[in-house]
Short mmCIF file of the C-alpha atoms (twelve columns), coordinates in Angstrom:
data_MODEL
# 
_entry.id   MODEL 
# 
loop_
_atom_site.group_PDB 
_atom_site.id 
_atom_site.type_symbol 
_atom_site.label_atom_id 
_atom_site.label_alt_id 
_atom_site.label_comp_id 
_atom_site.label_asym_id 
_atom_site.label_seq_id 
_atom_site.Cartn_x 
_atom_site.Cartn_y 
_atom_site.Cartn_z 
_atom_site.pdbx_PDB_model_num 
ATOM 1   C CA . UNK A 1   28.615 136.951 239.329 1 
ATOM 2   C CA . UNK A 2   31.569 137.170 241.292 1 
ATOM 3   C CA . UNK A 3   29.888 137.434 244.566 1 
ATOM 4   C CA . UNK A 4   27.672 134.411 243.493 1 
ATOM 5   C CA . UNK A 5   30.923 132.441 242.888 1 
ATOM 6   C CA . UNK A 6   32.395 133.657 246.147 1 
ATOM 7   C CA . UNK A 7   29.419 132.467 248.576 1 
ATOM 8   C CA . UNK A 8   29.196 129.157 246.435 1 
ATOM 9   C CA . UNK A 9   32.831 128.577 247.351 1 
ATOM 10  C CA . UNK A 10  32.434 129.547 250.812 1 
ATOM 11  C CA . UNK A 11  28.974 127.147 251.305 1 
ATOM 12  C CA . UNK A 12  31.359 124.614 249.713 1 
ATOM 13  C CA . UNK A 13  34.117 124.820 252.705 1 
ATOM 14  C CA . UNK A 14  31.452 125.254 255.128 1 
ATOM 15  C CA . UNK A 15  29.931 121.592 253.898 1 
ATOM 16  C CA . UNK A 16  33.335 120.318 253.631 1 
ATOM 17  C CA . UNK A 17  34.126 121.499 257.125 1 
ATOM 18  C CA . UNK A 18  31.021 120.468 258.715 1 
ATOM 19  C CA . UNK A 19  31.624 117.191 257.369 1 
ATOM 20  C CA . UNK A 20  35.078 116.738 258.340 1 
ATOM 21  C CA . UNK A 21  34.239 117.759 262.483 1 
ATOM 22  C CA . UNK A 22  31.623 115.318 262.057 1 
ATOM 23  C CA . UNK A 23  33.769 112.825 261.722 1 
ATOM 24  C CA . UNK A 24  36.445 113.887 264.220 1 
ATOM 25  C CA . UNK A 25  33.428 114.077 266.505 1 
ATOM 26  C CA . UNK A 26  32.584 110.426 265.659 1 
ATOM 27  C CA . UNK A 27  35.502 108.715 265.348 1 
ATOM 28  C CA . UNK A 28  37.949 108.031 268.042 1 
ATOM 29  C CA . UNK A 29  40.337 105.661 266.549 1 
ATOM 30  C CA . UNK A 30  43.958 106.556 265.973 1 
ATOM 31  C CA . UNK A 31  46.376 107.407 262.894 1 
ATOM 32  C CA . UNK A 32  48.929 109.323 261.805 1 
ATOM 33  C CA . UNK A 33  48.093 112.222 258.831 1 
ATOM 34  C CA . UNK A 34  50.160 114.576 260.311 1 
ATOM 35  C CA . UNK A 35  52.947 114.743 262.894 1 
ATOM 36  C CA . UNK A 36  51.739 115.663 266.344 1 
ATOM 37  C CA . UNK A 37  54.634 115.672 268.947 1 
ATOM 38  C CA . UNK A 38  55.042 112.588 270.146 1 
ATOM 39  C CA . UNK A 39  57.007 111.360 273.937 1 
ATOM 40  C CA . UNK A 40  58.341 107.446 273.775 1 
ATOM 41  C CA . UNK A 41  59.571 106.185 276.690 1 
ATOM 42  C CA . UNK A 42  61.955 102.735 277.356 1 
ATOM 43  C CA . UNK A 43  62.643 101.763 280.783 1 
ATOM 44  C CA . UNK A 44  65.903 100.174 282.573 1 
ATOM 45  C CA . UNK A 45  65.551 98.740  285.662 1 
ATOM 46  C CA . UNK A 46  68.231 98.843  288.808 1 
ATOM 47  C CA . UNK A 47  65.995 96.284  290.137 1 
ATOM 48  C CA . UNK A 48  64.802 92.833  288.977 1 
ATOM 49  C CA . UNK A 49  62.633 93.502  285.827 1 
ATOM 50  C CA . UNK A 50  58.953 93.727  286.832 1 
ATOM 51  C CA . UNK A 51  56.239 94.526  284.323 1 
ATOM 52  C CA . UNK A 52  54.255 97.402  283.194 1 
ATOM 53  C CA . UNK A 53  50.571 97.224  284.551 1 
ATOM 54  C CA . UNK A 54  49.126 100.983 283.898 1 
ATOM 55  C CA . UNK A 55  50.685 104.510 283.822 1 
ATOM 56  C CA . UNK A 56  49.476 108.286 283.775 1 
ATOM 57  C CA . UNK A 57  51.648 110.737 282.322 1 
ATOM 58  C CA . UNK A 58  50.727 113.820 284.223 1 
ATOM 59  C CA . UNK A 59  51.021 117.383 282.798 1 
ATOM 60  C CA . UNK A 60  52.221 120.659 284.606 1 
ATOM 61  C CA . UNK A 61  52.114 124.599 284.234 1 
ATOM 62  C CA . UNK A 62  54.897 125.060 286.956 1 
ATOM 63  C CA . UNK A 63  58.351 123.169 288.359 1 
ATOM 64  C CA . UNK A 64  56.857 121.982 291.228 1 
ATOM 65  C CA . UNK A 65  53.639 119.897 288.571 1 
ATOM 66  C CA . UNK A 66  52.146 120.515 292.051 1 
ATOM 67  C CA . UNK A 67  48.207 120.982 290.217 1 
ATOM 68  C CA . UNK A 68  49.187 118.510 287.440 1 
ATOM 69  C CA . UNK A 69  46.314 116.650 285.462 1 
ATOM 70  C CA . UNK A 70  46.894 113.380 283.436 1 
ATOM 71  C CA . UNK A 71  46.790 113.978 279.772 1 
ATOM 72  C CA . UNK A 72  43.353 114.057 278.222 1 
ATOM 73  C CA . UNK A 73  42.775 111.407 275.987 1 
ATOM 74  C CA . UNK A 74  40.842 112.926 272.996 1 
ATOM 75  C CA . UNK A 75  41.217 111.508 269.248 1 
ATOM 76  C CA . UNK A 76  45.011 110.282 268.515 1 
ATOM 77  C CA . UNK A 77  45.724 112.296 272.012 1 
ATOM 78  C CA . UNK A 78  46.921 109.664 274.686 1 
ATOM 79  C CA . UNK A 79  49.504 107.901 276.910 1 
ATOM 80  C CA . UNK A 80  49.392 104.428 276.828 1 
ATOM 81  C CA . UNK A 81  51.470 101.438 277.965 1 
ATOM 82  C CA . UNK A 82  52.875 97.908  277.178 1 
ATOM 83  C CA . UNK A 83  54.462 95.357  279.617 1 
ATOM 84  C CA . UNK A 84  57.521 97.191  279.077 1 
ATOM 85  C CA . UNK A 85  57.265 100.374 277.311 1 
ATOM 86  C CA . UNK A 86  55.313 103.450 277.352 1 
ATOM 87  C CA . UNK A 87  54.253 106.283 274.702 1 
ATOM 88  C CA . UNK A 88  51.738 109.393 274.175 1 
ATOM 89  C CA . UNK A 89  51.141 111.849 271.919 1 
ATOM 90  C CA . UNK A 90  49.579 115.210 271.949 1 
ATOM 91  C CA . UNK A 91  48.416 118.129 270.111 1 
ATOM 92  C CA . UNK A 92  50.085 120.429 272.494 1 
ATOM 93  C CA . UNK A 93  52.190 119.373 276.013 1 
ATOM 94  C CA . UNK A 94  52.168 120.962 278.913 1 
ATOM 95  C CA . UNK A 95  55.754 123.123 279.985 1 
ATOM 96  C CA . UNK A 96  57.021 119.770 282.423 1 
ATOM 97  C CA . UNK A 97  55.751 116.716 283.065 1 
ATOM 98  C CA . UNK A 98  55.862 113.917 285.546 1 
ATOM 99  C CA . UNK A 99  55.289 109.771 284.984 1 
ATOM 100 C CA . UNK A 100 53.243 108.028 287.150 1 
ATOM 101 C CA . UNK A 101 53.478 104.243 286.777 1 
ATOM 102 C CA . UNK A 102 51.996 100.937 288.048 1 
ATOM 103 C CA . UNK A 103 54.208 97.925  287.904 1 
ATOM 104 C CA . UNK A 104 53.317 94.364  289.373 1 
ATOM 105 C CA . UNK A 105 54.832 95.355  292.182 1 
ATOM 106 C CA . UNK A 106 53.839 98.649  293.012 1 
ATOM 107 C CA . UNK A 107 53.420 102.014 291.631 1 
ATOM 108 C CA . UNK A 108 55.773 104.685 291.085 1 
ATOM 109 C CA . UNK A 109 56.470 108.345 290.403 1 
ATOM 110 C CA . UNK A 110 59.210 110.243 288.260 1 
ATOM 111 C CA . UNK A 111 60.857 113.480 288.884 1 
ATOM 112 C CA . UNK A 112 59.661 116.423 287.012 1 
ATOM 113 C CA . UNK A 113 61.013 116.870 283.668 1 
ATOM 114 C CA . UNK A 114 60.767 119.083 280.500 1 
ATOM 115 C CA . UNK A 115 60.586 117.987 276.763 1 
ATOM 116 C CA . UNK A 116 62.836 119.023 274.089 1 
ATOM 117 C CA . UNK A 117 62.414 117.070 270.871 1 
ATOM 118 C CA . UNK A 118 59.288 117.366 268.789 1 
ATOM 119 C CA . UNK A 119 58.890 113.671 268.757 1 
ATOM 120 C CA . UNK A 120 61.117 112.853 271.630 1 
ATOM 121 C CA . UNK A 121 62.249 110.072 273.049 1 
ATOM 122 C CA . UNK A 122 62.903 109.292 276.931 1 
ATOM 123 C CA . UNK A 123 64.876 106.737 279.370 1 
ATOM 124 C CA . UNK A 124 63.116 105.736 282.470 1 
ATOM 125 C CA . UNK A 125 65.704 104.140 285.245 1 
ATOM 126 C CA . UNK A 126 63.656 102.283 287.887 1 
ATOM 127 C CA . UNK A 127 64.101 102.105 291.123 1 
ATOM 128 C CA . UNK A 128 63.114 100.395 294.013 1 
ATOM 129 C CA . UNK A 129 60.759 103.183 295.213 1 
ATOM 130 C CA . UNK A 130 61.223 105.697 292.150 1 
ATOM 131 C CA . UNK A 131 61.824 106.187 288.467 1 
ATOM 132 C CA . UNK A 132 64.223 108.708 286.931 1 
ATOM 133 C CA . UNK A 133 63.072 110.283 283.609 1 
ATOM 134 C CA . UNK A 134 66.231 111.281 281.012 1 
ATOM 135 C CA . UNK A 135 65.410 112.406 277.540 1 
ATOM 136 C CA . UNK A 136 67.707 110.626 275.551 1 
ATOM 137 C CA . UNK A 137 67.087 112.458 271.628 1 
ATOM 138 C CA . UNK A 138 64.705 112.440 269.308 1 
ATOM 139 C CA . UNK A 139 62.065 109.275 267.527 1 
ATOM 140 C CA . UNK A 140 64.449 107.706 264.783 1 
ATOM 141 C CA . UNK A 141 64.064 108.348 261.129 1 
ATOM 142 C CA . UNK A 142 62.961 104.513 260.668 1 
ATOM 143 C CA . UNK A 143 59.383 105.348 263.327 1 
ATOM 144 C CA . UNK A 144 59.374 108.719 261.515 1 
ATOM 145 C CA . UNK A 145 59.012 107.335 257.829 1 
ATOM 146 C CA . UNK A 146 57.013 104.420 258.922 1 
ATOM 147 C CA . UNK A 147 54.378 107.278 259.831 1 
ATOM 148 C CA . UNK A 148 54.860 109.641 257.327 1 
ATOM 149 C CA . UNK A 149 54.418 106.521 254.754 1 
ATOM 150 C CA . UNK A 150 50.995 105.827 256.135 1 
ATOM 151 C CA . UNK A 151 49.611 109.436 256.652 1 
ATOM 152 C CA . UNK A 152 50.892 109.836 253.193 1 
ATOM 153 C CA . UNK A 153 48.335 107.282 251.795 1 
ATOM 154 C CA . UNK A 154 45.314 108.204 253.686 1 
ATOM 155 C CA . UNK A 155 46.259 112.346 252.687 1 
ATOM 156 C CA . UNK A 156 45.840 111.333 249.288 1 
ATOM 157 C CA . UNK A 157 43.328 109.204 249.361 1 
ATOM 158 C CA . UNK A 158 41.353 112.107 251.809 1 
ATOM 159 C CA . UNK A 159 42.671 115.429 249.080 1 
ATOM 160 C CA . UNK A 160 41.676 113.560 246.037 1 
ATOM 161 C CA . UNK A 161 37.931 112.701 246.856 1 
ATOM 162 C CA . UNK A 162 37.666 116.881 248.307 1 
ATOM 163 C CA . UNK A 163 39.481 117.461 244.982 1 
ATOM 164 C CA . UNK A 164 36.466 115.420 243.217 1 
ATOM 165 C CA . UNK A 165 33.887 117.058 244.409 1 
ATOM 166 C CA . UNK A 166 34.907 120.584 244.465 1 
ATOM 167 C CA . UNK A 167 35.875 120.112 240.409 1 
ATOM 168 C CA . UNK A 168 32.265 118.568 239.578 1 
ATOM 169 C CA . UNK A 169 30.432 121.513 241.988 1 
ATOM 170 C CA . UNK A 170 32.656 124.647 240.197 1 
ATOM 171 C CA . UNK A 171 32.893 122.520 236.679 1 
ATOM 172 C CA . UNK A 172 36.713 123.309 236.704 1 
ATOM 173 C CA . UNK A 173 39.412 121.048 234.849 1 
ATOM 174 C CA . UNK A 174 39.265 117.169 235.468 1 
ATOM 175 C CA . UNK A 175 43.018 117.541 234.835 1 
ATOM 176 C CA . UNK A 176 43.375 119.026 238.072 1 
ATOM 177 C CA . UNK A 177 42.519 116.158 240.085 1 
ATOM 178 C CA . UNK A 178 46.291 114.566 238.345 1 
ATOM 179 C CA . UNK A 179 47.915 117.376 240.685 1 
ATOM 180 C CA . UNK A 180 46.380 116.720 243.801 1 
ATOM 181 C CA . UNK A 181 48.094 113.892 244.630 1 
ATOM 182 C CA . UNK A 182 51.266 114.901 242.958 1 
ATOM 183 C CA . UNK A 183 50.813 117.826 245.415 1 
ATOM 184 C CA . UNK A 184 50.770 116.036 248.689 1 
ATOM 185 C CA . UNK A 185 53.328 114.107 247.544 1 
ATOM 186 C CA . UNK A 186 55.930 116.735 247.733 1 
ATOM 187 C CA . UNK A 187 54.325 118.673 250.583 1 
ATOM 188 C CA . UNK A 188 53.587 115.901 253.220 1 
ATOM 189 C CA . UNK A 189 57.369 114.920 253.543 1 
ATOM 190 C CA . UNK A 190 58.557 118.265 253.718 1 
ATOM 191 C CA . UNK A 191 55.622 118.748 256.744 1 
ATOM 192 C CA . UNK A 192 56.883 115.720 258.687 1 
ATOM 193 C CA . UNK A 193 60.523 115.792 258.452 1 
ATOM 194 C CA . UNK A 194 61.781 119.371 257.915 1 
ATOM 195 C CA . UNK A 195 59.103 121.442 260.539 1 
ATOM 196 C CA . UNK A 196 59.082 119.383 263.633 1 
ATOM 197 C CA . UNK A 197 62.960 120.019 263.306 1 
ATOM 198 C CA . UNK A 198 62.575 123.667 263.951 1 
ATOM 199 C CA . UNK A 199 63.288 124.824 267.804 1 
ATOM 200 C CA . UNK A 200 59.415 126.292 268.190 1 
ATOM 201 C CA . UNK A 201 56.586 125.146 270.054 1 
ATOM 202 C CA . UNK A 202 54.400 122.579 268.784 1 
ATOM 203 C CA . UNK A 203 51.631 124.738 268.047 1 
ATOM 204 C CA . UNK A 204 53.696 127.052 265.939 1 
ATOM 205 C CA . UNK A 205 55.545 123.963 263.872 1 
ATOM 206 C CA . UNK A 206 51.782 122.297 263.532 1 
ATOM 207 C CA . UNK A 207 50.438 125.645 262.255 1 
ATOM 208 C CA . UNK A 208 53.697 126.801 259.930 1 
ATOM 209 C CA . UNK A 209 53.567 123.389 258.545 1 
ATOM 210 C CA . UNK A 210 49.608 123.774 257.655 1 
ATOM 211 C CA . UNK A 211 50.487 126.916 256.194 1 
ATOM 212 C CA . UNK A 212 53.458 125.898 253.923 1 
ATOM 213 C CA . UNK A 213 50.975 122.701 252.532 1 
ATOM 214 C CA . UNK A 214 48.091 125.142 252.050 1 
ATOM 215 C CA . UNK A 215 50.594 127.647 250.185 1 
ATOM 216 C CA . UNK A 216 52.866 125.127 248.229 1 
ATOM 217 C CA . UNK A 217 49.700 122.937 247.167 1 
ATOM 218 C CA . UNK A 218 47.419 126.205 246.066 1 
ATOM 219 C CA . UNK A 219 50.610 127.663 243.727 1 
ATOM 220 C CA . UNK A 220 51.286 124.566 242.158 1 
ATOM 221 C CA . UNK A 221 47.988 124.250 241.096 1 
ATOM 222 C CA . UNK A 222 47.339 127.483 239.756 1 
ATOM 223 C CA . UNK A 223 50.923 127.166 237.973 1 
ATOM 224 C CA . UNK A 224 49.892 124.031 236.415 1 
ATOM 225 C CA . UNK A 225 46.970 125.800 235.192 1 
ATOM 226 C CA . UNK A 226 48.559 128.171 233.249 1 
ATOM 227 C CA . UNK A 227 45.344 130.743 233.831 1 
ATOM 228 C CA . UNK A 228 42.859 127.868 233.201 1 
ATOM 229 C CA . UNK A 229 42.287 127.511 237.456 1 
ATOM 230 C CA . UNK A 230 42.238 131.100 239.397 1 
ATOM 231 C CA . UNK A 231 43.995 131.541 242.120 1 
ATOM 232 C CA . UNK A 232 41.095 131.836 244.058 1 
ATOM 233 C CA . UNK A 233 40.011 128.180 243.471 1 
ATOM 234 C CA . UNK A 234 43.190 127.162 243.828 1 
ATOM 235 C CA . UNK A 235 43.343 128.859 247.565 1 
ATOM 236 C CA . UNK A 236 39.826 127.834 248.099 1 
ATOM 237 C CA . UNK A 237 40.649 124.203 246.711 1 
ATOM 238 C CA . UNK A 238 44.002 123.766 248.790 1 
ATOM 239 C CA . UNK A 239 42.294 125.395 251.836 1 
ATOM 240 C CA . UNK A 240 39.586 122.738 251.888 1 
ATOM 241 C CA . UNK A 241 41.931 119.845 251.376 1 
ATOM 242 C CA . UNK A 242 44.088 120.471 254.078 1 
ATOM 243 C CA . UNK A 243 41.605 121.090 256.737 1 
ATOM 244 C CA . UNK A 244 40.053 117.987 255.642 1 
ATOM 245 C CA . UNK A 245 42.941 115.669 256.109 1 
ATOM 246 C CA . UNK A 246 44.065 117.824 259.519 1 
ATOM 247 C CA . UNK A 247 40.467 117.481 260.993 1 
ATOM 248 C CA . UNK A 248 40.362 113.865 260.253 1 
ATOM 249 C CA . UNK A 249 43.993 113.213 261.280 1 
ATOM 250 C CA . UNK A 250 43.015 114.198 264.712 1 
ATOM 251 C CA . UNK A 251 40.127 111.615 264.834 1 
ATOM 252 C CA . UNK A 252 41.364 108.363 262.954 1 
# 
């Protein structure tokens, strides 16, 4: 019986999987579910003003970024531009990086520079032939929120309908489905502000905080079940969620 339960839970990730890459392979809009570092750039000119026309941001393995490739645009993965401004954002930079910018004018390279801030923020001073790239701190706590406000929607709109199904295909609870958005509630806040703060790489502050929300959300389950959920469906059920709302927060 056990092992029958065991493979029915692990055809129900598979399904839930499949079904989530589907749709990061089909969709390539943009959103925010979960932070993903992040470069904004504002520009000051020691010239007359001129306007933003197109820019590459190019990505390096060495000092010199003398075999650099533009970033890859794939899902919420970009660099983009205004008139005036500039921003990207990535699952995982490249060690330095270099700007490479059309104006009305003409076009423009920076100097090689490094990034420091998860979601970091960076002064370009133009030129008349260059640009000079300064990171300046991190995105403010207003951006921040603003993002973590709408991931925070779409999470538990996303964990809820997993939540739903997995209940009706193992006939657990309908009470659990009140936790699930309780749940992400506390977790998704702690994910955005407190783990992009830590001085790792971003693919070990995107992983740690996947882990944490997988953790927090599985033991508050099986603690508000009080031994009517077991902690395998609550691992199983907070496993499923998560990769949902990760998968599809790198396609919309």
């Amino acid at each position: 019986m056990g092992r029958m339960l065991s493979s029915a839970v692990a055809l129900f990730l598979g399904l839930v999987l499949a079904g989530a890459v589907s749709l990061l392979l089909a969709a390539p809009a943009r959103a925010d579910i979960g932070p993903k570092p992040s470069m904004e750039f504002s520009f000051r000119y020691e010239i007359e003003p001129v306007e933003i026309v197109d820019g590459r941001l190019i990505e390096c393995e060495d000092e010199a970024c003398g075999q650099g490739k533009p970033l890859e645009t794939l899902g919420p993965q970009d660099f983009s531009c205004t008139e005036g401004t500039c921003s990207s954002m990535s699952y995982g930079y490249a060690p330095y990086h270099r700007l490479v910018i059309t104006f009305t004018d003409r076009a423009r390279e920076s100097n090689v520079f490094t990034k420091q801030a998860f979601d970091a923020r960076f002064t370009v001073t133009v030129s008349e032939s260059a640009m000079r790239v300064r990171e300046a701190g991190g995105v403010t706590r207003r951006i921040t929120g603003s993002r973590c406000c709408n991931g925070l929607w779409l999470t538990l709109i996303l964990e809820t309908l997993v939540a739903g199904a997995y209940v009706s295909a193992f006939g657990l609870p309908r009470w659990m489905l009140g936790w699930v958005p309780l749940a992400s509630a506390f977790s998704l806040p702690v994910v955005w502000f407190a783990f992009p703060q830590m001085a790792l790489p971003a693919g070990w502050v995107i992983g740690l905080s996947e882990a944490f929300a997988v953790v927090f959300e599985a033991g508050l389950m099986y603690a508000a079940g009080r031994g009517a959920v077991s902690v395998g469906h609550a691992a199983a059920l907070s496993v499923a969620m998560n990769a949902v709302s990760f998968l599809v927060g790198m396609a919309v």
